[in-house]
Legacy VTK file of the C-alpha trace (Angstrom):
# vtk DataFile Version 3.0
C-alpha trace
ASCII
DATASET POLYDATA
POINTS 195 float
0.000 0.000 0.000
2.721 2.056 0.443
3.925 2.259 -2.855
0.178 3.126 -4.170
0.489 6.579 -1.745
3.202 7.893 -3.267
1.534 6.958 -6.518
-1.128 9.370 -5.347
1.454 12.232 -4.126
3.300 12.226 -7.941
0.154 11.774 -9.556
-1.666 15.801 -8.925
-4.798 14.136 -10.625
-5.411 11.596 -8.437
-7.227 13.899 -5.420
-5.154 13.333 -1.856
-8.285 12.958 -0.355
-8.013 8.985 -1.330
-4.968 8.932 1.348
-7.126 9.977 3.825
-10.021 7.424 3.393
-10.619 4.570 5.870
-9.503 1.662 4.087
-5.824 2.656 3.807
-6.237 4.372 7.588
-7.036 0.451 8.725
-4.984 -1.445 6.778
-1.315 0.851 6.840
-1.953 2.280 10.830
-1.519 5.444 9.081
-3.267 8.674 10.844
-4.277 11.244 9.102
-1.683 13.782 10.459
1.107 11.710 9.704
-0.326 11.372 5.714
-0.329 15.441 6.051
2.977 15.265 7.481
4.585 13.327 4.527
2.753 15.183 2.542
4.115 18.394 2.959
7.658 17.035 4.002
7.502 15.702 0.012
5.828 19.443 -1.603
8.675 20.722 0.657
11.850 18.900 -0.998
10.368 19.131 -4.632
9.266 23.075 -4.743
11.810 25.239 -6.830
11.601 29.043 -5.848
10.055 30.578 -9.317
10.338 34.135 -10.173
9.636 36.159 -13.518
12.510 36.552 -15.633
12.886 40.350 -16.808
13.864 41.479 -20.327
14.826 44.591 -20.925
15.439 46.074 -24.349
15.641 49.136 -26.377
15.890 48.983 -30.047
16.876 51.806 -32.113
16.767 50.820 -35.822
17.912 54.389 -37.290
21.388 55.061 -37.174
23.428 58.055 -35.315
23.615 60.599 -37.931
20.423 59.931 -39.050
18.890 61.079 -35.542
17.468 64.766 -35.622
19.342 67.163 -33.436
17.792 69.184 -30.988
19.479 72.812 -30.665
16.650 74.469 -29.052
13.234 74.775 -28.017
11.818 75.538 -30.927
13.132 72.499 -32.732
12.423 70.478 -29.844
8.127 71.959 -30.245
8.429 71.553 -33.840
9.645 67.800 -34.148
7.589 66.843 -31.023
4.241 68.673 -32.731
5.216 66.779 -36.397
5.044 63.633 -34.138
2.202 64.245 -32.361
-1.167 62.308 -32.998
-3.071 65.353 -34.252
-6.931 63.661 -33.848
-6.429 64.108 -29.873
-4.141 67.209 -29.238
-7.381 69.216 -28.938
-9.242 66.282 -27.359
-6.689 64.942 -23.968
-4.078 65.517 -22.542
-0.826 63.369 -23.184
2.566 63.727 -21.478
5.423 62.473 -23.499
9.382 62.545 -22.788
11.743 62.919 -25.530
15.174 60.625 -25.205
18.319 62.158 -26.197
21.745 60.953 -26.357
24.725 62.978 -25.551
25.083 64.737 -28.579
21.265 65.900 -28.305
20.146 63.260 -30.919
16.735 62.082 -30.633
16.666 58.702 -29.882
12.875 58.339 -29.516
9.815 59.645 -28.642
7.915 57.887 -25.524
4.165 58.296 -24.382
4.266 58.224 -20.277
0.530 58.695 -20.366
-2.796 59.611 -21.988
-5.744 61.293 -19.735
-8.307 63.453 -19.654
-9.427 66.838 -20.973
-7.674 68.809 -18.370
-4.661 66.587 -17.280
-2.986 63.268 -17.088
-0.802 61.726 -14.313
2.417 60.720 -14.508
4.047 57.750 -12.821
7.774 59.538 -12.105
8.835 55.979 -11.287
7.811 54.627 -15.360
9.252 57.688 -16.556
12.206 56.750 -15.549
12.338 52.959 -16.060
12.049 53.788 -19.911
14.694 56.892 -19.811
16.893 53.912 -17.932
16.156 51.614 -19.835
17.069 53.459 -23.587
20.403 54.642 -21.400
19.287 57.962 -22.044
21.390 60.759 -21.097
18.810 63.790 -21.341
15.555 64.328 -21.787
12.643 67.234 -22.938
9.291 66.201 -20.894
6.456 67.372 -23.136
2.512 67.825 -22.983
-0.291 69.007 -24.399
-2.939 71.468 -23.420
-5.863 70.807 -25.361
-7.673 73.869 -24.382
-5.093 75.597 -26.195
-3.358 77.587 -23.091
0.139 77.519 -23.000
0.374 78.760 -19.243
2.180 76.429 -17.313
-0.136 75.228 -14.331
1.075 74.728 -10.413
0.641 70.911 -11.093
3.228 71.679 -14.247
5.536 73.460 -12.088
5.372 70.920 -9.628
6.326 67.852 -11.727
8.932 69.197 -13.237
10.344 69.877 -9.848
10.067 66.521 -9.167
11.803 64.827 -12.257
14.342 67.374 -12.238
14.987 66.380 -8.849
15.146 63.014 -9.598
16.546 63.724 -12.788
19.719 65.260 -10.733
19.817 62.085 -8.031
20.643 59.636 -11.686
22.814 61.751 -13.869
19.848 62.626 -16.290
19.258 66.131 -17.637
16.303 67.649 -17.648
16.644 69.828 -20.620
13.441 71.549 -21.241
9.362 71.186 -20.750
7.358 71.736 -23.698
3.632 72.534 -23.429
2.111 72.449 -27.115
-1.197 73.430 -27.801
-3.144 72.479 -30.516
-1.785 74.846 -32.880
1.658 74.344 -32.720
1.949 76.881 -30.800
4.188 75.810 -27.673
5.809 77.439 -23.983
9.162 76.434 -23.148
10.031 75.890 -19.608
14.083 76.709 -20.351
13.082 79.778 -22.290
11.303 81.156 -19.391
14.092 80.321 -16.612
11.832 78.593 -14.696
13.329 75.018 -15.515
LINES 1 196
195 0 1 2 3 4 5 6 7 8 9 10 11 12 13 14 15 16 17 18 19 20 21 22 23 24 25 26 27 28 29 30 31 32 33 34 35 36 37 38 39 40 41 42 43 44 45 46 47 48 49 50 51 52 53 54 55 56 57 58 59 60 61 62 63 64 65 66 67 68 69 70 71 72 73 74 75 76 77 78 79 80 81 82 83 84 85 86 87 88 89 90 91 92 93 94 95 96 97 98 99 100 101 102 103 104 105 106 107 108 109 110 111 112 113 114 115 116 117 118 119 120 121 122 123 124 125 126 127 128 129 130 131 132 133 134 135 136 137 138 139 140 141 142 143 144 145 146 147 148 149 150 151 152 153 154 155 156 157 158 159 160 161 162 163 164 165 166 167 168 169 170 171 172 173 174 175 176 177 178 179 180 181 182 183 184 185 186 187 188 189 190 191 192 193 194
């Protein structure tokens, strides 16, 4: 009988509740906490520890001197506006980041989130997981107002505090803020001195 229990611990289709039913109690002596015992004891010595593998990647199939250069804020607005999805500029709000490497090439163009009519959130934390990531040495945070006010906001202000900040802590630079409006009209956070 033995060997037809451990048949029933290998075997996950065969339910354990058979181990526990009054024939084999009578004829092995076995108690039911001692069949929990072994039980476990054998889950125990066959688990492996499983975790998610990770893959991170970033791939960039334009080469270096084919990447536009950024050389100020107005080329920065105007290749940022050319890219931008122009059915929703006047509809929500989307923040965006703009990788650079450390010649000021664009690398890329990433979408850190979509929201409403008057504002989106930002996760600082995914922001920087892509800008990591792309081993990005600078970047130009950009949004869109779609109410067509280029006025930076408190809640502006306030973010870019906080990336610059964080910005600072990892070696990235924090080279501008663009707000765009639906016109192509845009504010620049650098050209203002409030960066």
């Amino acid at each position: 009988m033995k060997s037809c229990f451990w048949e029933v611990v290998k075997n996950p289709a065969i339910k354990l509740s058979r181990i526990f039913n009054s024939k084999i109690k009578e004829k092995e002596g076995a108690s039911l906490q001692n069949c929990a015992l072994c039980i476990n004891k054998h889950k125990k010595s066959n688990m492996k520890t499983k975790v998610n593998e990770i893959a991170i990647s970033y791939s960039g199939s334009l080469k270096v001197s084919l990447l536009p250069k950024i050389t100020c804020s107005q080329s920065a607005a105007d290749l940022a506006f050319e890219q931008w999805n122009k059915n929703d500029i006047g509809l929500q709000e989307t923040f965006k980041i703009m990788l650079l490497n450390n010649s000021n090439k664009v690398k890329g163009i990433y979408e850190v989130s979509k929201g409403g009519i008057t504002g989106t959130l930002v996760d600082v934390r995914i922001l920087f997981a892509v800008v990591l990531k792309s081993l990005t040495t600078a970047i130009i945070l950009m949004h869109n107002h779609p109410s067509g006010t280029l006025r930076p906001s408190e809640a502006d202000k306030s973010l870019t505090r906080k990336i610059k900040n964080a910005g600072e802590f990892l070696d990235i630079k924090i080279l501008d803020h663009i707000i765009l409006n639906p016109q192509g009209n845009y504010y620049s956070f650098a050209d203002d001195g409030i960066l």
